[in-house]
C-alpha positions in Angstrom: 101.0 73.1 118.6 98.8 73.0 121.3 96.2 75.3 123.1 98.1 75.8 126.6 101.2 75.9 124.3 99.9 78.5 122.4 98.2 81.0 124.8 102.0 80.2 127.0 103.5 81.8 123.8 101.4 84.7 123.7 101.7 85.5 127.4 105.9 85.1 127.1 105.4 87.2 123.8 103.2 90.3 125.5 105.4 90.1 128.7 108.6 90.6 126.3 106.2 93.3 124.6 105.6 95.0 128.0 109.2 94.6 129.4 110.8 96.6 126.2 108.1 98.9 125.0 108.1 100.9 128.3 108.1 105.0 127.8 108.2 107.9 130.8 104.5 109.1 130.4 105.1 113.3 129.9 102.7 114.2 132.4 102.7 111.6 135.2 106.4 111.1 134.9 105.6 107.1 135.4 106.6 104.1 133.2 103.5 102.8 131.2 103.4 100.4 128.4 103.5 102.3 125.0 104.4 100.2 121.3 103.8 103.8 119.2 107.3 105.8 119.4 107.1 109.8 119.7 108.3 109.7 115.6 105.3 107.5 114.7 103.2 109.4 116.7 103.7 111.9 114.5 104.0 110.4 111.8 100.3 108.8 112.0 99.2 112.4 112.7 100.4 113.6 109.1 98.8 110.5 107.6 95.6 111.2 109.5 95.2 115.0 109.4 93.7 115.5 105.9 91.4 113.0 105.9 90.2 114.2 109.3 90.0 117.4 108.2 87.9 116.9 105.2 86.0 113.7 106.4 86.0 112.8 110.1 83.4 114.8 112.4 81.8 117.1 110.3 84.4 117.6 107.2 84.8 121.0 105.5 88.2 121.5 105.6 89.7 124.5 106.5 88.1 127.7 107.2 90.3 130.3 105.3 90.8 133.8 107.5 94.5 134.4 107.5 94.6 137.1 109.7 92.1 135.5 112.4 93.8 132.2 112.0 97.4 134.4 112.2 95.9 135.5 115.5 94.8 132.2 116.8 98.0 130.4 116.3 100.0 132.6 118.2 97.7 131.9 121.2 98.1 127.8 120.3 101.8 128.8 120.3 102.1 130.2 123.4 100.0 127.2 125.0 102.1 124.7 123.4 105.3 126.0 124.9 104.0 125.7 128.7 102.6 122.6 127.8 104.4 119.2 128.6 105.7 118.3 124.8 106.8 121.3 123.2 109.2 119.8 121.2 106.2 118.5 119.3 105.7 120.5 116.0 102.5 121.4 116.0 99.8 123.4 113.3 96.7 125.2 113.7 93.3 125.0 111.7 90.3 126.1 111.9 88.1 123.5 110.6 84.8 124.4 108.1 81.9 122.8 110.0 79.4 123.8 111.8 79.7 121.0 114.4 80.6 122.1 117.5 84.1 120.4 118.2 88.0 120.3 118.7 90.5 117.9 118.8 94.0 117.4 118.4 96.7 114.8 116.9 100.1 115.0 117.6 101.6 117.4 115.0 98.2 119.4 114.7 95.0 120.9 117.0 91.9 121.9 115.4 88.8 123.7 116.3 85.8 123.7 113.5 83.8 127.2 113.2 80.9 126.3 115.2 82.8 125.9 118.2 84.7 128.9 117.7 81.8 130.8 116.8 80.1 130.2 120.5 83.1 131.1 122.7 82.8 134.3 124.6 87.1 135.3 124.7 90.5 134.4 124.6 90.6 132.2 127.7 87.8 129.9 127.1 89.9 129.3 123.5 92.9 128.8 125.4 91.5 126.7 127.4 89.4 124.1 125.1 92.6 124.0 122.9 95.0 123.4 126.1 92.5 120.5 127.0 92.9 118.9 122.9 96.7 119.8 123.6 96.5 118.0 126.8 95.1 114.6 125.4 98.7 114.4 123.1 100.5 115.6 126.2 99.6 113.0 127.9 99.5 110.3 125.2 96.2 109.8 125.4 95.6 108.2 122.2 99.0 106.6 121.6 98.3 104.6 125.1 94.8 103.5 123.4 96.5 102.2 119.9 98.6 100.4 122.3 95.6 98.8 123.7 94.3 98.1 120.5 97.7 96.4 119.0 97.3 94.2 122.2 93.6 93.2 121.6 94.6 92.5 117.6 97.5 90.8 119.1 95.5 88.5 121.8 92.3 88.0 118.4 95.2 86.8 116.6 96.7 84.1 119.1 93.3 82.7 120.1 92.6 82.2 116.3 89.4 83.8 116.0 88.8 85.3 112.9 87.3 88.4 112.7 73.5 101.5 94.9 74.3 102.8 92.0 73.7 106.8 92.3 74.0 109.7 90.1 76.9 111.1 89.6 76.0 114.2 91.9 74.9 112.5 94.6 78.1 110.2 94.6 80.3 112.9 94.0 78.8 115.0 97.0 79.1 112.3 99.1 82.1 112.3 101.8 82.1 109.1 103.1 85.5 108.2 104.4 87.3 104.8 105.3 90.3 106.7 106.6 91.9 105.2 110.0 91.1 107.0 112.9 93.6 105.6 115.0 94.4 108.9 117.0 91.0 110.3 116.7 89.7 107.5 119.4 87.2 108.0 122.2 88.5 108.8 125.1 87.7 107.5 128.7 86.0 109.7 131.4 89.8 109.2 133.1 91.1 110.9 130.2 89.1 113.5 129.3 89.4 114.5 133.3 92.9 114.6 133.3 92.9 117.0 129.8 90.8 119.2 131.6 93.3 119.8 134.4 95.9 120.0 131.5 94.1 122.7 129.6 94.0 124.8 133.0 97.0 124.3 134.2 98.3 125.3 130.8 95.8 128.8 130.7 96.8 129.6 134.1 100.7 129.6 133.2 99.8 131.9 130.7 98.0 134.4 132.9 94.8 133.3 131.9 91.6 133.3 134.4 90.6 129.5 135.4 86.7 130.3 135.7 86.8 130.7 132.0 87.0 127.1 131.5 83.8 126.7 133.3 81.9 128.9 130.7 83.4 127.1 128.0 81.7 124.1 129.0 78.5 125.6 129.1 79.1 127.4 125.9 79.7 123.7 124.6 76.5 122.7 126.2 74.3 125.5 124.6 76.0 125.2 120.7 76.0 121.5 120.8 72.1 121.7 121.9 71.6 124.8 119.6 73.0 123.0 116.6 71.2 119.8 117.0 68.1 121.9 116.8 69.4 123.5 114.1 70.1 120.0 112.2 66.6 118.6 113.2 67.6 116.2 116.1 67.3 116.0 119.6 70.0 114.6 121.8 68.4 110.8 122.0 68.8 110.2 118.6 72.0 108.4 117.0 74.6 109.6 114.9 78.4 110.6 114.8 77.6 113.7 116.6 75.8 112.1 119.4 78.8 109.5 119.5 80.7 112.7 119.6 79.0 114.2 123.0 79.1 110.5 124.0 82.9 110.4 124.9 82.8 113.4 127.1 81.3 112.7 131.4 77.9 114.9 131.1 79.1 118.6 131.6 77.3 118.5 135.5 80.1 116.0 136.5 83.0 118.0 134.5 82.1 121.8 135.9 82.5 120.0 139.5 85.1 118.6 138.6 86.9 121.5 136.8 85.8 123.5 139.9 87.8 121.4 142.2 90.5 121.4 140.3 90.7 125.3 140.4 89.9 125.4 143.7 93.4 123.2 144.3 95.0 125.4 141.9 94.8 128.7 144.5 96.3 131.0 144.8 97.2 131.7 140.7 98.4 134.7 139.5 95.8 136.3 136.5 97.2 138.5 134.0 95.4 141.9 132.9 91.1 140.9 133.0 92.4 137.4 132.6 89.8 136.8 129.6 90.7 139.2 126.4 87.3 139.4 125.5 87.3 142.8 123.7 90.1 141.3 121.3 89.0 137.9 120.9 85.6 139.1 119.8 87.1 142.0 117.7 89.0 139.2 115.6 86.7 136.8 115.8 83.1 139.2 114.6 83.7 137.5 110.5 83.8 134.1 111.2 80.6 134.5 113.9 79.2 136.5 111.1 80.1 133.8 108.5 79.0 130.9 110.7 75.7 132.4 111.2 75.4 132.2 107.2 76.2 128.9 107.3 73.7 127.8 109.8 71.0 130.1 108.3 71.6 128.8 104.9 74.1 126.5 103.5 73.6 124.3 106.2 70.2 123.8 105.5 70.8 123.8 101.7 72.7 120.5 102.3 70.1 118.8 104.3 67.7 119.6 101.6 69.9 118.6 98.8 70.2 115.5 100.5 66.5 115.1 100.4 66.5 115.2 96.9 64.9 118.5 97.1 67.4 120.6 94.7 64.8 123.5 94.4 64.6 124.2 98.0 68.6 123.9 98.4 69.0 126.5 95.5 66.9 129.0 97.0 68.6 128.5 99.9 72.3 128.4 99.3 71.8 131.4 96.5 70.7 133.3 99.8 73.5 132.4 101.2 76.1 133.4 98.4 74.2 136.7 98.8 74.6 137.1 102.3 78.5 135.9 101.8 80.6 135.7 98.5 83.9 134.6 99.8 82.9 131.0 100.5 84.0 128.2 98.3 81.7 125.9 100.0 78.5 127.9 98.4 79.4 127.9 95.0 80.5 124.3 95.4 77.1 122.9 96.4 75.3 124.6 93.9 77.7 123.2 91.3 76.3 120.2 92.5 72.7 121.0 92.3 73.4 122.3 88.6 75.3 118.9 87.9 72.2 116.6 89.4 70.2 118.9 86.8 73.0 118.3 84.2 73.8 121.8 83.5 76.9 121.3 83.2 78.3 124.8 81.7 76.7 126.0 84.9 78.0 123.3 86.9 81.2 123.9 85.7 81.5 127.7 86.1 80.6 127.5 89.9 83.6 124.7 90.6 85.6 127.4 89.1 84.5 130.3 90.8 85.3 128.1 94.3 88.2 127.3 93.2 89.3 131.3 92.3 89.2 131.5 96.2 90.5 128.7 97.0 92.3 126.9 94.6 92.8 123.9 96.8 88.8 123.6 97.6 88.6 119.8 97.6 84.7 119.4 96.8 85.3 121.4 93.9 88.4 119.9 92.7 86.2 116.6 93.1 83.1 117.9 91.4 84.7 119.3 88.2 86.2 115.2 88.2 82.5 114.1 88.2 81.2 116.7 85.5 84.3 115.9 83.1 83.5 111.8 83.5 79.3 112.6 83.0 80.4 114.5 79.6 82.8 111.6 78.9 86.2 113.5 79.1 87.8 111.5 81.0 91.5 112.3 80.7 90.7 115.7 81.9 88.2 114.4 84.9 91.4 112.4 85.8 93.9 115.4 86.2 90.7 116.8 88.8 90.5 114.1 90.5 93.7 113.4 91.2 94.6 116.5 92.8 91.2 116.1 94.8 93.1 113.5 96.0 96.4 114.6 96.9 94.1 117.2 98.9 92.1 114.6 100.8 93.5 111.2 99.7 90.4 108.9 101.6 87.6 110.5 99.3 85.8 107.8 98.7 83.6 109.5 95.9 87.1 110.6 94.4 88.4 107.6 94.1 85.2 105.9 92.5 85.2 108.7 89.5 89.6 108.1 89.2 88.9 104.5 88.9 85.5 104.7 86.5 87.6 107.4 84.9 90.5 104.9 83.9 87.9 102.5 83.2 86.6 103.6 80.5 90.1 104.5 79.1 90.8 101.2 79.7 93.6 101.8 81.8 92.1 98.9 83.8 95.6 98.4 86.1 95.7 102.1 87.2 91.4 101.8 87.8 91.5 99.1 90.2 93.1 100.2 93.7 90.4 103.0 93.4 88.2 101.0 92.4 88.8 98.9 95.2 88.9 101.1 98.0 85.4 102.5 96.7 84.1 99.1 97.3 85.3 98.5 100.3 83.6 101.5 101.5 80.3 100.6 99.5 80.4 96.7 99.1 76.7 96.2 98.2 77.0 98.8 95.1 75.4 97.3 92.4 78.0 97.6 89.6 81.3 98.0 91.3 82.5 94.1 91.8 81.4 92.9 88.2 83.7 96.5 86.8 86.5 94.9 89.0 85.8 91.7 87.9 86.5 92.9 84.0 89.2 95.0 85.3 90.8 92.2 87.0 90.1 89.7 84.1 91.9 92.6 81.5 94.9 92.1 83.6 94.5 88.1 83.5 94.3 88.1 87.6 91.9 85.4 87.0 91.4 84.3 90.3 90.8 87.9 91.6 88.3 88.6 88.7 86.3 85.6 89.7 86.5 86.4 93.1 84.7 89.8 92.0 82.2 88.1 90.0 81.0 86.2 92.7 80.2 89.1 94.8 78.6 91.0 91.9 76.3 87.6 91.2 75.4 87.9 95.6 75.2 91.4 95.7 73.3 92.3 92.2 73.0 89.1 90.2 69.7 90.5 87.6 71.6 94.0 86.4 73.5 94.5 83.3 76.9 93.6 85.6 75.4 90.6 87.5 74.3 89.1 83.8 78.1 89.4 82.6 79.0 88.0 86.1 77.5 85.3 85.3 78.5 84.8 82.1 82.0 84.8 83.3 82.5 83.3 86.4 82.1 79.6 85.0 84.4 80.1 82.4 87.1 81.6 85.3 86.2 78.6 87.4 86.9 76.1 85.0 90.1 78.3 84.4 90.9 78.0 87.6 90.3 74.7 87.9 92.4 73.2 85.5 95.8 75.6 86.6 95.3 72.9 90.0 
């Protein structure tokens, strides 16, 4: 077929597209194109949740405070039915970081600890959640998966073609490959227009509109306080600069958000139209708890990640002082006591996070990693896989499943972990000559050469590049004569 045919076909295609995947935008009440149905919406927003929870933007997963968290929802409840889907389900979590953020999916709206921790009262919550609320009101991301189908869609028809640690310190790790499909950047357009939501949704509940002033500047001051706090300064790179990076600087949004009230008057306020006395009242644990965590555990981490385990004892012991109901504590100094392969200590700390929270993810994955170092690997396996069912794109999780069938030589069940592990970390030096064997156990011959070519690239003068290369000739000429 020819070029001019060929871009004619994918012009007929996306006008065909366009004419019968037009949807009633919520807000604007105008057509716009849209390919994601309100069902997949959803249903992309269950996929996504845990693994944004526990990996996207900070991790942690869920703060545990039932009765602040009882308290919060009804406010989240009361927005949602003023807002322009309420026939949405929606949850409520308060997310265990120390990064200043929010954001919502549809099914679900989040705010992590930090954030929560700086705002002043009741309206400025109600506000910064009726803005996340706002973005799935208004299909915000939906609209940009749309685009993105149509860029795949227009790649497509022009043809173009698009280390080994210990275990500890691969087990701590969260690195995620998870899809973030409705957790995009959002245009200055966008975020403008969930501003004006998130008041308009406030003020129907009786709510005072200046309050969504201050919580900008309380956004401005935590984000600027915890960068500090982390080391940084607001020029250098990172997911949390990329974070501040999709929002217009806070100058341009307070004028903004200050017109928008002004074109609002007259609005009715109920009571002080803030609720401060309450908010903080519910609120005076976490603040508490979040100051332990910046204090101490936070720093703890940082220093563990240095490979200076001394320093993040001393300092995550403080914190466990200072705070005894956190999982997240005992869990990192599990970890310390597994880099210094202690595991009996190792192991009673997992435990102890996991008697207050049972689901505790980190710890679910660490006991995994201390079972496979001690070689019981049928146990590590029965860890690890509820890790997973907990946050199903751990990437360190799935490495210590797949190692952990491995060396039962249960190589067919090993290797979609396995695999998903080295997608995330192609240039570890082991991982493509262990799917190579697994692969070749199997007699996927052409897949296990595949593998053993990357191992010889990637790590050809280790113990796994050596076997590589013993191998992949004798595949090739396999290979070779099945022609």
């Amino acid at each position: 077929m020819k070029w001019k045919n060929i871009l004619s076909l994918f012009a007929a295609s996306c006008l065909l597209l366009a004419v019968s995947s037009c949807a009633i935008n919520p807000v604007t009440g105008q057509s716009e194109l849209m390919f994601v149905s309100e069902p997949q919406e959803v249903e992309m927003g269950r996929e996504l949740y845990p693994n944004a929870l526990w990996g996207d933007l900070g991790g942690g997963g869920e703060f545990r405070d039932e009765k602040l968290k009882a308290y919060l929802k009804d406010i989240i409840l009361r927005v949602h039915s003023v807002s322009h889907r309420p026939n949405l389900p929606v949850e409520f979590a308060i997310q265990n970081s120390s990064v200043p953020n929010a954001w919502a999916i549809p099914g679900y709206v989040v705010i992590t600890r930090g954030l929560l921790a700086a705002l002043d009262n009741e309206a400025e919550f109600a506000f910064v959640m009726g803005h996340e609320m706002g973005h799935v009101s208004a299909r915000h991301s939906a609209r940009q998966v749309t685009y993105g189908m149509l860029q795949q869609a227009g790649l497509g028809a022009a043809g173009i073609a698009i280390g080994s640690g210990g275990y500890a310190d691969i087990a701590l790790g969260l690195g995620s490959v998870g899809s973030s499909l409705l957790l995009l950047k959002y245009g200055r357009a966008d975020e403008l227009e969930a501003d004006r939501l998130g008041i308009q949704y406030m003020l129907r509940l009786g709510y005072n509109p200046e309050n969504a002033v201050s919580a900008h500047r309380n956004l401005e001051r935590i984000s600027a306080e915890y960068m500090r706090a982390a080391g940084k300064n607001t020029g250098e790179g990172g997911f949390f600069e990329e974070l501040l990076s999709t929002h217009p600087r806070t100058s341009v949004r307070i004028e903004e958000i200050n017109r928008i009230i002004n074109e609002m008057r007259p609005f009715l306020i109920s009571g002080d139209g803030a609720k401060r006395e309450r908010f903080h009242a519910m609120t005076s644990s976490l603040k508490e708890a979040n100051r332990v965590y910046l204090e101490y555990y936070d720093k703890a981490g940082r220093a563990f990640g240095k490979n200076n385990p001394e320093e993040a004892e001393e300092l995550v012991s403080r914190a466990i002082k200072a705070n005894s109901d956190q999982p997240s504590f005992y869990t990192l100094r599990g970890f310390i006591m597994l880099k210094r392969k202690d595991y009996h200590g190792a192991e009673r700390l997992f435990h102890e996070a996991l008697n207050i929270d049972r689901l505790y993810e980190p710890a679910l994955r660490g006991l995994g990693a201390l079972h496979y170092a001690r070689g019981g690997y049928a146990e590590g396996v029965r860890y690890l896989k509820s890790a997973i069912s907990v946050y199903p794109r751990d990437i360190a999780a799935h490495y210590f499943l797949g190692m952990s069938y491995y060396r039962l030589t249960s190589y067919k069940m090993a290797i979609p972990h396995l695999s998903l592990f080295a997608e995330a970390q192609p240039k570890h030096q082991d991982i493509h000559g262990i799917l190579g064997i697994c692969y070749e156990s199997i007699n996927d011959v052409r897949s296990a050469y595949n593998e053993y070519v990357i191992q010889l690239r990637v790590a050809p003068d280790n113990e796994m590049g050596r076997h590589a290369a013993a191998r992949a000739p004798v595949l090739r000429q396999m290979l070779e004569r099945a022609r």
